[in-house]
N, C-alpha and C positions, 0 to 999 in steps of 0.2 A: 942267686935269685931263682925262684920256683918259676916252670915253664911259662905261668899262667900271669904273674907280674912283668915278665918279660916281655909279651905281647900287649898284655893290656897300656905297657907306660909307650909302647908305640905310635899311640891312637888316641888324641887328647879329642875329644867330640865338639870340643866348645873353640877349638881354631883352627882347626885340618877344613878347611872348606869340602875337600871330597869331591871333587866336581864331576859330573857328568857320571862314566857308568861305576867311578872305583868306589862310590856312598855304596852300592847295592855289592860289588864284588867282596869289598870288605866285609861287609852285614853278612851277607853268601858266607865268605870264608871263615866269620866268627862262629856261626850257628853249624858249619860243618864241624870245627874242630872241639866247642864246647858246648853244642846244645842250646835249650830252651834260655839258658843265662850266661853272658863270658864277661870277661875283665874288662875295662879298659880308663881312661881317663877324662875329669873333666874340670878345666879351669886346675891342672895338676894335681886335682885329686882323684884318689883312687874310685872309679865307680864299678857297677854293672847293669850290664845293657841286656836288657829283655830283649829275645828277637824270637819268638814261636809264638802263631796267634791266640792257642789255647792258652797257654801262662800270661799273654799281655792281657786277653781278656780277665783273667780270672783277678790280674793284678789290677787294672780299672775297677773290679767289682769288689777290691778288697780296703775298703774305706776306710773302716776304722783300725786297722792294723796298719796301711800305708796312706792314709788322708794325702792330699794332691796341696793341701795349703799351706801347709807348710815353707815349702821350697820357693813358692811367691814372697812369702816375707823375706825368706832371702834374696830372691833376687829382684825384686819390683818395686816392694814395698814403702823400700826408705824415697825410690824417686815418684811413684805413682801413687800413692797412699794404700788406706787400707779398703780393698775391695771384695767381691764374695769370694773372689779366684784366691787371695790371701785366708782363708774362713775353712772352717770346718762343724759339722754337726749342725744344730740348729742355727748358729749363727749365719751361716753359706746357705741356709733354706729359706731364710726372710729375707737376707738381703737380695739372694738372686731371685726371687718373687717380684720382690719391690723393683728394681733392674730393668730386668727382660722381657715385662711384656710386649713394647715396640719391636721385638724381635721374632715374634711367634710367625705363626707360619699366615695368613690373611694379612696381619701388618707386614709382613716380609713382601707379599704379591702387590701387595697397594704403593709400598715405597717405591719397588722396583719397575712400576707402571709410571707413576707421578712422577718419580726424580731420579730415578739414575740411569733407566731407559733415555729421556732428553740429554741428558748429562752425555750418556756415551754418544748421539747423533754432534753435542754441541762439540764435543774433542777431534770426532770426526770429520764433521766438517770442516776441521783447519788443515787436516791432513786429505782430504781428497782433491784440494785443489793440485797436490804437492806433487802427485801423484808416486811420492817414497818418501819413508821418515822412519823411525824408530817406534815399533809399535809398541816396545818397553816404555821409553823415557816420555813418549809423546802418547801415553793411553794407559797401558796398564799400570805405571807406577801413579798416576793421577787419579783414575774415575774412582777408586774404593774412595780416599780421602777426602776429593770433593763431596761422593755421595753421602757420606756419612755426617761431611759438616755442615750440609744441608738438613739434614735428619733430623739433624740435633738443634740446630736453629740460631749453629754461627753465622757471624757476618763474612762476605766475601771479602776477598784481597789479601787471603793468606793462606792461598792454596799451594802454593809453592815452594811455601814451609813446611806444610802437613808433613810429608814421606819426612823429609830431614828429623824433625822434633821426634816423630814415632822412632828412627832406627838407631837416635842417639837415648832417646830413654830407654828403648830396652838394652844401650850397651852398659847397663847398670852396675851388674858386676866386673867390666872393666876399664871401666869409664865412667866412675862416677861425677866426676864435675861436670862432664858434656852434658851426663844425663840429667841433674839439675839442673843445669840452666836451659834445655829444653824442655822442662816439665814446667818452670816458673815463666818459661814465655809464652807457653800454651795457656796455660792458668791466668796470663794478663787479659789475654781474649775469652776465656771462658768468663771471669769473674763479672763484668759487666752484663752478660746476658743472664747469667743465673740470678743476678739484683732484679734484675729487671722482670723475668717470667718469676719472683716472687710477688712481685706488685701487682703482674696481669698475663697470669696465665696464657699461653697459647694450646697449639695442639703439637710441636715440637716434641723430641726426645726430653730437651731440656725440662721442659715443662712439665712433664709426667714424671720426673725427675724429682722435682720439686713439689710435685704436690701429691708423690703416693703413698701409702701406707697400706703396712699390710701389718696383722698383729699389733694393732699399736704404736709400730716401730716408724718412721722418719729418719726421710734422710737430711743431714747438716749441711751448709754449705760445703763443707769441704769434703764430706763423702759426694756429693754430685760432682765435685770436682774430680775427683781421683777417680772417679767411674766414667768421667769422659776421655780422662787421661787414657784409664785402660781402654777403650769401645776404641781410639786412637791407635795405641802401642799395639794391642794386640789383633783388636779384629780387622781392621783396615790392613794390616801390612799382613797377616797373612794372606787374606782377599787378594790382595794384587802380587801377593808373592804368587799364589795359585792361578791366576790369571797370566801373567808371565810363563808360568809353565806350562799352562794348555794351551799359549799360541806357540811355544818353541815346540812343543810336540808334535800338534799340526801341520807347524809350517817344513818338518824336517819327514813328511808323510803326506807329499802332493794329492795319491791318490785319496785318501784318507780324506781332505781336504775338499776336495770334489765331491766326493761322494756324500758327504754331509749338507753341502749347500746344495746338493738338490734334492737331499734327503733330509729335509726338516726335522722328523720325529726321531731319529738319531741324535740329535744335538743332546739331550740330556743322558745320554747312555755314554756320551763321550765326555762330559763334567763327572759326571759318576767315575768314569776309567781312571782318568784323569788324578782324581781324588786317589784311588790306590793307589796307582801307577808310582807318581811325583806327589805325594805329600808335601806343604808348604813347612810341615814340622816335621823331620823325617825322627827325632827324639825327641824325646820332651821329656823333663826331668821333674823328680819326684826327690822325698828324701824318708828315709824311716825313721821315725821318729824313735822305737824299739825295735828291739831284735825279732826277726821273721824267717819264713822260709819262704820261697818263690820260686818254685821247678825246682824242688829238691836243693835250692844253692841254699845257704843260710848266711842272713843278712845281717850286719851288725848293726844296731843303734848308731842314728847319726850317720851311717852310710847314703850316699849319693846311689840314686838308681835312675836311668835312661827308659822309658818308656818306646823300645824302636818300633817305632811305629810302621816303618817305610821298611822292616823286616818282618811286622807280622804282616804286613800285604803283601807280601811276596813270598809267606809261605807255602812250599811246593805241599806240603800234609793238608791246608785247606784250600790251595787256589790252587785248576789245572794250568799248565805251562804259565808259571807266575810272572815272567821276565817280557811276556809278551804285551806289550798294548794291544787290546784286543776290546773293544766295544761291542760284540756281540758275545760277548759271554755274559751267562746269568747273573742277574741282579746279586754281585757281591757284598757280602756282607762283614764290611771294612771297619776299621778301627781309627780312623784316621781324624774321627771327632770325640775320641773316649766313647766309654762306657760307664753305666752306671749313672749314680746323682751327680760326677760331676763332667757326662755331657755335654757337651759344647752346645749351649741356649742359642746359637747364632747359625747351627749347622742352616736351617732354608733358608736363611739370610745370603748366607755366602753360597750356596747351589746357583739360588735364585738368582746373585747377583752374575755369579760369571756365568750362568747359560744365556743369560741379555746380554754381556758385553760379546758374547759370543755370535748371538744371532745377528748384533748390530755392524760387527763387521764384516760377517758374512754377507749380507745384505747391501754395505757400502763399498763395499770392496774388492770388487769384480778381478777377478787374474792375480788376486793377492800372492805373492811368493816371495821367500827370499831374496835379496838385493846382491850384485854380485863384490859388492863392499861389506857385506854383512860381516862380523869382525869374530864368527864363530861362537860365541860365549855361550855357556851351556847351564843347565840346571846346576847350579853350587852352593855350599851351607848344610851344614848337619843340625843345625838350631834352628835357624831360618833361609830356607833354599829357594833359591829365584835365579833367573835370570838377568842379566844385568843389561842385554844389547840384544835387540834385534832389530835388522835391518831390513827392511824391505822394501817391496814396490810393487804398483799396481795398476790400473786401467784410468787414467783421468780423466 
C-alpha cells in the first residue's frame, strides 16, 4: 500500500468525531506531511481534503469544474427534496432568489429584533430562576429551532422535536429510515400551513414561499416543502451547533468572559473569532463531477473531496499565530461560509443570530461560569461539530 493510502484509510472524516484539539492537530499534521491537498476517507471511501486557504478559496470559486450540488443530491436529496443547495448553474440562481430573500441582511436585523431576541430572554428566563442548568441542552440546542419556526410561521408545540428531526435527516447517508421518517413528520406540520398561506397569505417565511417568483419560475408545494426541510436540517443546526461553540469557548476563557460583558463593542469580533476558530462545519463535502486539478493534486471523476474549512482558517501562510483565539486580530477574512455563487445566503442571519444570544446572556447572567459538575465535553464532529454538555452556574 502507497504511504499516502495508508494514512488517508486511517481518517474516515464522516465517523471519527475528532473532538476537542486532535480535529486541528490532525488537519496540522495533514497539511504538514502533504500540502495544500492529502488523502483520507469518507463514509469508506477514498477522499481528499483541501486544507490551505489559497486552494480552498480558489476551489469555492471553481463552479463549473467542481459545482457544490452535486454531492447534496447525494446526500440530502432523496430525504429533503430537491433544493437550490442540490442545483447548479441557472437552476441554483432562481431558486436561490426565489428562497432567500427573508434572509438578507435588514430582514435578518428585524427578525433578530422581533423574535429571537424575546425568544432568547423567554429560555432564559426558565433558567435564571435555577440559578445552573445546561446552557447546551437548555438554550443553544433550542433558540435557532424555535426562532426559525417562528419565522416561518409554524404552529408551536413541537419545539422539542425541531433538533431531533433536523440531526436525523441529515444522518441520510447513514440512516436512511431515521432520516425519512423524520422528514415525513416534519412535512405533517408543514403541509397544513403551506394550504393554508396559499388561501391567505401572511408575512411569514412560509408565505413569501408561496407566493414568489422570480423569472417566471414558482415554487410547488413541495419545493416549499423541501426548502423548509432544508432552512431546518441545515441552517438551524449549524446556528446552534455554532452557538454551542462560542459558549464552550468563552466559558473555558473567564477573563475573556469579563472582559466582553463590560466591553459591549467586542461582542461581534468575538462571533467573528469564533466563526474561524471552531467552524460548525469544520469539512464540508463536494464531489467532482470530472477529472480536475486542485493544488497540483489531480482529481479523478466521481472523486469525493472535503472542503477543510476549519484548516483553511488556521492557516499559518494567511493567519498570524492561527491556533490562538484571539479577538483582536484584524478583521479575518474566513472561509467558513464559502465563497463565490454558492455563498452561504444565511451568513448575517446566523452572525446576527448568535451575537444576540450572546448579548442575552451576557446581560442575564451575572457570574456566569462553569458548574463544578460540568461533565467536560468539548467541541466534537468533523461534519457537524458542537458541543453536546455544558454545565454551569450563575448569580440568581
Amino acid at each position: 500500500m502507497a504511504e499516502n493510502e495508508a494514512v488517508g484509510s486511517l481518517i474516515d472524516i464522516a465517523v471519527d468525531p475528532l473532538p476537542g484539539a486532535q480535529l486541528h492537530d490532525t488537519l496540522r499534521a495533514l497539511r504538514a506531511e502533504f500540502g495544500d491537498v492529502a488523502p483520507a476517507t469518507f463514509y469508506g471511501m477514498p477522499t481528499f481534503v483541501i486544507l490551505s486557504w489559497d486552494t480552498l478559496r480558489e476551489f469555492f470559486a471553481s463552479n463549473e469544474e467542481f459545482p457544490g450540488g452535486e454531492v447534496y443530491k447525494y446526500q440530502l436529496e432523496k430525504t429533503v427534496g430537491r433544493t437550490f443547495i442540490s442545483m447548479d448553474g441557472t437552476d441554483h440562481d432562481v431558486y436561490r432568489r426565489l428562497v432567500t430573500p427573508a434572509f438578507r441582511s435588514r430582514a435578518a436585523v428585524r427578525f433578530v429584533d422581533e423574535e429571537l431576541t424575546p425568544l432568547a430572554h423567554e429560555l432564559i428566563d426558565g433558567l435564571v430562576r435555577k440559578g445552573e442548568g445546561d446552557l447546551i441542552g437548555e438554550f443553544a440546542n433550542r433558540l435557532p429551532f424555535w426562532a426559525i419556526s417562528r419565522k416561518l410561521g409554524l404552529p408551536e408545540g413541537f419545539e422539542d422535536r425541531q433538533r431531533e428531526w433536523a440531526l436525523a435527516i441529515l444522518s441520510e447517508p447513514s440512516n436512511p429510515e431515521a432520516a425519512r421518517r423524520a422528514a415525513d413528520e416534519l412535512s405533517e406540520v408543514i403541509a397544513p400551513v403551506v394550504a393554508a398561506r396559499r388561501e391567505d397569505p401572511g408575512s411569514d417565511v412560509i408565505s413569501q414561499l408561496v407566493t414568489g417568483e422570480f423569472q417566471g419560475v414558482t415554487l410547488t408545494d413541495e419545493e416549499v416543502h423541501s426548502h423548509v426541510r432544508l432552512l431546518f436540517a441545515v441552517g438551524a443546526t449549524t446556528t446552534s451547533d455554532a452557538l454551542s461553540n462560542l459558549l464552550w469557548t468563552l466559558l473555558h476563557r473567564p477573563a475573556l468572559l469579563e472582559r466582553i460583558r463590560n466591553e459591549r463593542e467586542l461582542r461581534p469580533s468575538v462571533v467573528r473569532e469564533l466563526l474561524r476558530w471552531e467552524p460548525p462545519v469544520p469539512l464540508l463535502p463536494r464531489m467532482a463531477l470530472r477529472e480536475g486539478t486542485i493544488g497540483g493534486v489531480v482529481i479523478p471523476a466521481g472523486s469525493m473531496i472535503l472542503a477543510g474549512v476549519a484548516s483553511a482558517n488556521r492557516d499559518p501562510s494567511h493567519f498570524d499565530r492561527p491556533d490562538e483565539f484571539d479577538i483582536d486580530r484584524p478583521d479575518a477574512d474566513i472561509l467558513t461560509f464559502g465563497f463565490g455563487v454558492k455563498f452561504c445566503p444565511g451568513t448575517h442571519m446566523a452572525k446576527q443570530q448568535l451575537l444576540a444570544a450572546l448579548e442575552v446572556i451576557l446581560d442575564r447572567l451575572p457570574g456566569l461560569k462553569l458548574a463544578s459538575d460540568d461533565l467536560g465535553a468539548v467541541p466534537s464532529g468533523c461534519n457537524l461539530r458542537s458541543v453536546s454538555s455544558l454545565r454551569c452556574e450563575w448569580e440568581s
